[in-house]
N, C-alpha and C positions, 0 to 999 in steps of 0.2 A: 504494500500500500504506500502509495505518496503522500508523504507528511508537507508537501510543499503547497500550499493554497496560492496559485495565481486570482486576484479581483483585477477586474478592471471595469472601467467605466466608460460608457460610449467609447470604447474603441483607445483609453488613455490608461495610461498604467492607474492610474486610481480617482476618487470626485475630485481630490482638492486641484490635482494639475489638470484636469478638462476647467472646474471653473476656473481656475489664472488665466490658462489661456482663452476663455471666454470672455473674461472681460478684457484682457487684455487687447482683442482683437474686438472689442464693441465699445470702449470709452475712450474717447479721443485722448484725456490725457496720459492712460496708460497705453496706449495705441503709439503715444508719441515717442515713452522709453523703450517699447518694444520694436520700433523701429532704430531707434539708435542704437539698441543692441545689436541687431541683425546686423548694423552697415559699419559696426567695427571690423577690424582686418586682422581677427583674431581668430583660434581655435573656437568649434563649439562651447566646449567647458567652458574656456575662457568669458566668453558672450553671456555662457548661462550665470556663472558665476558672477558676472556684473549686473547682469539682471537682477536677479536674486538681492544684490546688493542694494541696489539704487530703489527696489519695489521695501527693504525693509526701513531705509534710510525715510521713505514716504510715509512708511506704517511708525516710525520712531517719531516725524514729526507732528504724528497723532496727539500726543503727550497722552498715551494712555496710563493710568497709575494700575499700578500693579493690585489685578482682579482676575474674579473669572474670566472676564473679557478678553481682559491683555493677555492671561495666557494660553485661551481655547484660539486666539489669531495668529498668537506665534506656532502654536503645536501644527496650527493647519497650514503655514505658511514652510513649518520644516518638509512639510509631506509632500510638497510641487516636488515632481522633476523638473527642475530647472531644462535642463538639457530637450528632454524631450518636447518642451514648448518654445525651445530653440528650433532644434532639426522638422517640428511640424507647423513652421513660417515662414 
């Protein structure tokens, strides 16, 4: 028996990276860092990894104080594959 559970969601390794990259690709102003991401002249990781960056530096100037809030948005924001909402734009 396979103790390895694959989930995915519409088609994306799991909810939280199909929503990033949903809104990503429907809010202009998140639309606008994921296009800067894409048109750096870097590796994938690279791009995701600044993504990833620049989308928590957005979430940090939330000023959220430390709640349930602030940490069920970081725990969801651990869970994006960066990478793959790279390579599927």
């Amino acid at each position: 028996m396979n103790d390895t559970v694959s989930v995915t969601y519409n088609g994306w390794s799991n909810r939280e990276t199909w929503l990033a990259s949903l809104w990503l690709n429907n809010n202009q102003t998140s639309y606008l860092v994921l296009l800067e991401a894409l048109e750096r002249n870097e590796s994938g990781f690279k791009k995701a990894d600044w993504l990833k960056s620049q989308l928590e530096d957005l979430m940090n100037d939330l000023s959220l104080e430390a709640s349930l809030w602030s940490d069920l948005l970081s725990t969801a924001l651990a869970r994006v594959n960066w990478l793959e909402v790279i390579e599927n734009n």
